[in-house]
C-alpha positions in Angstrom: 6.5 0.6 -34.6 3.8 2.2 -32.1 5.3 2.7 -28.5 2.2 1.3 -27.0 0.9 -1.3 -29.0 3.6 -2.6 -31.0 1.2 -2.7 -34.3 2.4 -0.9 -37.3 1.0 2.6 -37.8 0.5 4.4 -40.7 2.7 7.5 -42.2 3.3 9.9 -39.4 5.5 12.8 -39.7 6.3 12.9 -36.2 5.8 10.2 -33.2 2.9 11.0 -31.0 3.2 13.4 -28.6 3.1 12.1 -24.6 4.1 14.9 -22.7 2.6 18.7 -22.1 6.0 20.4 -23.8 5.5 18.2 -26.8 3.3 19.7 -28.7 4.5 23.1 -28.3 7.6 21.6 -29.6 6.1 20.3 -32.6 4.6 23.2 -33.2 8.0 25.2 -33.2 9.6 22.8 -35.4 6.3 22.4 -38.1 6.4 26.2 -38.6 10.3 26.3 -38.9 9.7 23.2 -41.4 6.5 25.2 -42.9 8.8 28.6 -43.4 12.1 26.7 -45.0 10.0 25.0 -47.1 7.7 27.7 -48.3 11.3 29.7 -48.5 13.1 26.9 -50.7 10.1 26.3 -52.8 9.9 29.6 -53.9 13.4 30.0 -54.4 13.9 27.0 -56.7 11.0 27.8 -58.6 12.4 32.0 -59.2 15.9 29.7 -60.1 13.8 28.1 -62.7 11.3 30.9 -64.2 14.9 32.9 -64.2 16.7 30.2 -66.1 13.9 29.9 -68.7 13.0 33.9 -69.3 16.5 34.7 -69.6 18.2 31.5 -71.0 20.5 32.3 -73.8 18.7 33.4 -77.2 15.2 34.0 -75.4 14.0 37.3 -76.9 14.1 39.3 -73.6 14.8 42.7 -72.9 18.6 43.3 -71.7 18.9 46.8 -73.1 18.5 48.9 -69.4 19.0 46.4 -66.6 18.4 47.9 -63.1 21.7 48.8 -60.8 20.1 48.4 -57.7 16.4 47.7 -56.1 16.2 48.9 -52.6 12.9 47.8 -52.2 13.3 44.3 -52.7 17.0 44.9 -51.4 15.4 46.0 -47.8 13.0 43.3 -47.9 15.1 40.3 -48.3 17.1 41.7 -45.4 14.2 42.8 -43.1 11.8 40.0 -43.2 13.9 37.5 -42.6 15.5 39.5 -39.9 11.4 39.7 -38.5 11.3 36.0 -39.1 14.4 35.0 -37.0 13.6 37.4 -34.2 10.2 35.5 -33.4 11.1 32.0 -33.6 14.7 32.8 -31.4 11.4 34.7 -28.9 9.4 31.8 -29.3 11.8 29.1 -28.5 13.3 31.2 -25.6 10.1 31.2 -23.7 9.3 27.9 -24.2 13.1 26.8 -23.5 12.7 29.3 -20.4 9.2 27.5 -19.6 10.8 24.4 -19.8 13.5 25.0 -16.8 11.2 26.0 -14.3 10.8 23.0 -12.5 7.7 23.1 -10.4 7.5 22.8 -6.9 5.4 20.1 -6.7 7.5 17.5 -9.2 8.3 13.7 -8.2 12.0 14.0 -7.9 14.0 10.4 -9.5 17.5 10.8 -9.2 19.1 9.7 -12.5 23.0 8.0 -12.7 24.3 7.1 -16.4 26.9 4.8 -16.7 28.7 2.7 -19.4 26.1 1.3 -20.6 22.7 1.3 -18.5 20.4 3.8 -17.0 20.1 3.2 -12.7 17.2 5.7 -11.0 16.0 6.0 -7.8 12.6 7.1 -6.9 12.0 9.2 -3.5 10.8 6.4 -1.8 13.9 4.4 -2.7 12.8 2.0 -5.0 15.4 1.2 -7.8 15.2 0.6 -11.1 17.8 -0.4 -14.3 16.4 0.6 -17.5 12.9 1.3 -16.6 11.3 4.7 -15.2 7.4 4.2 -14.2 5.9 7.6 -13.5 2.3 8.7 -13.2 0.1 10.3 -15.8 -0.5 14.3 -16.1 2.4 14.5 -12.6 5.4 16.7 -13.2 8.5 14.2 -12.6 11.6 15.9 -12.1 14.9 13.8 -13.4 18.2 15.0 -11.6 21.1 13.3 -13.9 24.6 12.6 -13.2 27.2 10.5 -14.9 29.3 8.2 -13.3 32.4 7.8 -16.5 31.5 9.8 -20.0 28.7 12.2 -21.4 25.5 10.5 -21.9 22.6 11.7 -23.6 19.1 11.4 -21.9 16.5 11.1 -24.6 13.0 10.4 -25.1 11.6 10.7 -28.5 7.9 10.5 -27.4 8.1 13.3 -24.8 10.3 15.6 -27.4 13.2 15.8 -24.5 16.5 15.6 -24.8 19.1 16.8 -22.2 23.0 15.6 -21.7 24.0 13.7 -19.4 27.8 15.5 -18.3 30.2 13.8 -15.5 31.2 16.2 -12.7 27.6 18.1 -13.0 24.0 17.5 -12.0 21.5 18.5 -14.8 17.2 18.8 -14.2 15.0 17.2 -16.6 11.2 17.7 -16.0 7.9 16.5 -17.7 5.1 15.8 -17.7 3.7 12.6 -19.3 -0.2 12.9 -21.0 -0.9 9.2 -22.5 -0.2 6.0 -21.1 1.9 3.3 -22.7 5.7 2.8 -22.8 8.0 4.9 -24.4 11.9 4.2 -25.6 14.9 6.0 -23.8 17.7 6.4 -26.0 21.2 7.5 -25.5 21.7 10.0 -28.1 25.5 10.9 -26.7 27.9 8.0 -28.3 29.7 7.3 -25.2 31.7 3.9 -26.0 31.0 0.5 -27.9 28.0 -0.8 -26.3 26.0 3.1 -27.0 23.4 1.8 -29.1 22.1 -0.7 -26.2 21.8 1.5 -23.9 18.4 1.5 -23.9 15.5 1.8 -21.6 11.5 2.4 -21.1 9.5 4.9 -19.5 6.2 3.4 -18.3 3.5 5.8 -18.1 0.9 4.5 -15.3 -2.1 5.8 -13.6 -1.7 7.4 -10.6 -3.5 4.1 -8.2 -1.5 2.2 -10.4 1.7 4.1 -9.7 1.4 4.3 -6.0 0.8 0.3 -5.8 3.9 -0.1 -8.4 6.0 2.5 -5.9 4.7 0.5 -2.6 5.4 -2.9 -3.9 8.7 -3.3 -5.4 11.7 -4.6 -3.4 13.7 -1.8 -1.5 17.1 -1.6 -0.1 17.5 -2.6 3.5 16.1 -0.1 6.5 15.0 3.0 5.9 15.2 3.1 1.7 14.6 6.7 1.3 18.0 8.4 -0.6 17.8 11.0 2.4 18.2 7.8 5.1 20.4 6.2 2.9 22.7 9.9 2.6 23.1 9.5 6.2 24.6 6.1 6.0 27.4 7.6 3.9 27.6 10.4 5.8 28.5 8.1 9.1 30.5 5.9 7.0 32.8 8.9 5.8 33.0 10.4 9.6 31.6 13.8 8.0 30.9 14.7 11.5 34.4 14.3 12.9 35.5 17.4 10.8 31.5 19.4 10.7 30.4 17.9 13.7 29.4 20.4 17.0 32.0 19.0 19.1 34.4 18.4 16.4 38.3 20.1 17.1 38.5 20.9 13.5 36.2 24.1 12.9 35.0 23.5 9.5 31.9 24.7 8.3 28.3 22.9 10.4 26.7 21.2 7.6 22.6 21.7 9.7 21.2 24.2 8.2 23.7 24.8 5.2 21.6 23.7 2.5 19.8 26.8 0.5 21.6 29.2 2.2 24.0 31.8 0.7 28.1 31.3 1.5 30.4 33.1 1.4 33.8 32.1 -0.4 37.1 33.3 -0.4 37.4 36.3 -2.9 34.0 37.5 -1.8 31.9 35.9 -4.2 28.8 34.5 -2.9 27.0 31.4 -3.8 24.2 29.9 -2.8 24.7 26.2 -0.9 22.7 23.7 -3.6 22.8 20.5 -5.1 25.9 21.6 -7.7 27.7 23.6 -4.9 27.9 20.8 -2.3 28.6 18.3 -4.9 31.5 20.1 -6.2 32.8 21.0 -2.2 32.7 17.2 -1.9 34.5 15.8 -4.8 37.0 19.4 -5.8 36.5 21.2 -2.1 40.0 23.7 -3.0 38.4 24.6 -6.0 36.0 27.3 -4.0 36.8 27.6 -0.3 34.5 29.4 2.4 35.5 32.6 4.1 37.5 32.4 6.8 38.0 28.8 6.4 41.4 26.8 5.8 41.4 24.7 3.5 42.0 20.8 4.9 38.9 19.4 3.6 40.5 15.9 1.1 39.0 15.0 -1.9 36.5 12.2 -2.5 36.9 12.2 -6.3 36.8 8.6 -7.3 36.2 7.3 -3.6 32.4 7.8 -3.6 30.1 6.6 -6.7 27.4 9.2 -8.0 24.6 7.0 -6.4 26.2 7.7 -3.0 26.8 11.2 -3.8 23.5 12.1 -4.8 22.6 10.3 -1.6 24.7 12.2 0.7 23.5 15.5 -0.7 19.4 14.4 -0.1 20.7 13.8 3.6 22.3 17.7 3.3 19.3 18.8 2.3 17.0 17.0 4.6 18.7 18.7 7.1 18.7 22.2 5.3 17.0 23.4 8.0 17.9 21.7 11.2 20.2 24.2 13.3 20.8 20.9 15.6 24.5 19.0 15.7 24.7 16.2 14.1 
């Protein structure tokens, strides 16, 4: 069935395209189709001119059969070897292409569970099974999973990416026709997989920005950074990172995006993945010159609150100020 209209197209090889990376995609995959094919035709017809020429009792000559052809030895090693080399180059660079998330992308934060999609836009606003985004906008989608691998997958847009617990993962794209589109779960992740199911809804930018404004919000301020800051009073963060705290651990104003160093002298840099994994496992890398008392939340705080928390980190990435 078509996406958008629910009539009943005709023979298509491939769903539309809605999104900038799908047609590169399609392009990959058509030429890889267009070489195997080409390939296994010709192979199956040699198999069958062979069988016939040389089929037992044909009159042909066996008297000085070759030893060896290095010709056609050289070339059924080299070309292919030519072949393989420029689609693993073209796929790189588009694969590269496809993780550079530009700056300017509508971030939706993304939490998979057993069985059902939850996202949050920047503005707050909610939504369970449905993602409205605006047309020709890069949308960034920054996934976690509350309980088992998912897979995030929309057919239309050529995009797949999985969904892992105890990681964030970056999806970005770009949406080119308007309609609605189905997300799948391509991950089987229990016994209610196959319904987890959802839509994106592809709207134009007025409409998007009267969709975004309109909707019911969570109470106060909805945005994920004001509602990071709720959890981050509820925990007592600042009792431990606070200015005036008797505990020195590390001031969390103006942490985020800078470079720490850890125990062991390894550097990292202070993201999303860092800060996450210093909340929920904080032993596993400690900071220089730092004991290690900081508990774990694992399994006290859900991935909604989490992802949360770090948008307040971040918002404050570069406020030098207590807290």
């Amino acid at each position: 069935m078509n996406e958008t209209s629910g009539t009943a197209p005709g023979f298509e090889l491939l769903t539309r395209a809605a999104s900038s990376i799908a047609g590169r995609t399609d392009a990959l995959f058509l030429t890889m189709l267009a070489i195997c094919g080409t390939m296994a035709l010709a192979l199956a017809l040699l198999i069958v001119w062979f069988s016939v020429r040389y089929r037992d009792g044909a009159h042909a000559d066996r008297s000085d059969p070759p030893s060896h052809a290095n010709g056609l030895e050289a070339a059924w090693t080299i070309a292919p070897m030519l072949l393989f080399i420029g689609i693993f180059a073209w796929a790189a660079h588009d694969y590269i292409d496809e993780r550079r998330v530009p700056a300017e992308a509508l971030p939706v934060y993304v939490v998979a569970k057993q069985w059902m999609w939850r996202l949050q836009h920047g503005n707050g606003r909610q939504e369970i099974n449905e993602l409205h985004v605006p047309i020709d906008r890069p949308v960034v989608l920054v996934l976690a999973s509350q309980d088992v691998i998912h897979s995030f997958f929309v057919p239309a847009f050529r995009l797949k990416q999985d969904v892992v617990p105890g990681r964030y993962t970056r999806l970005w794209f770009t949406a080119t026709r308007l309609g609605d589109f189905r997300i799948l779960c391509s991950e089987y992740c229990g016994t209610q997989h196959s319904g987890m199911l959802g839509h994106v809804i592809v709207m134009r930018d007025a409409d998007y920005a009267q969709w975004l404004a309109s909707g019911p919000a969570p109470h106060g301020d909805p945005t994920p950074a004001r509602l990071g800051e709720a959890v981050y009073r509820r925990l007592a963060c600042a009792s431990c990172h606070g200015a005036d705290s008797s505990v020195h651990a590390p001031p969390l104003h103006g942490l985020y995006g800078r470079v720490v160093a850890l125990d062991g002298g390894e550097r990292v840099l202070a993201d999303d993945e860092y800060l996450r994994e210093s909340i929920v496992a904080p032993k596993r890398r400690t900071v220089a010159g730092q004991p290690a008392l900081m508990p774990s939340y694992r399994g006290q705080v859900g991935e909604e609150d989490l992802q949360n928390l770090i948008a307040y980190l971040r918002s404050i990435g570069a406020d030098k100020g207590p807290p």
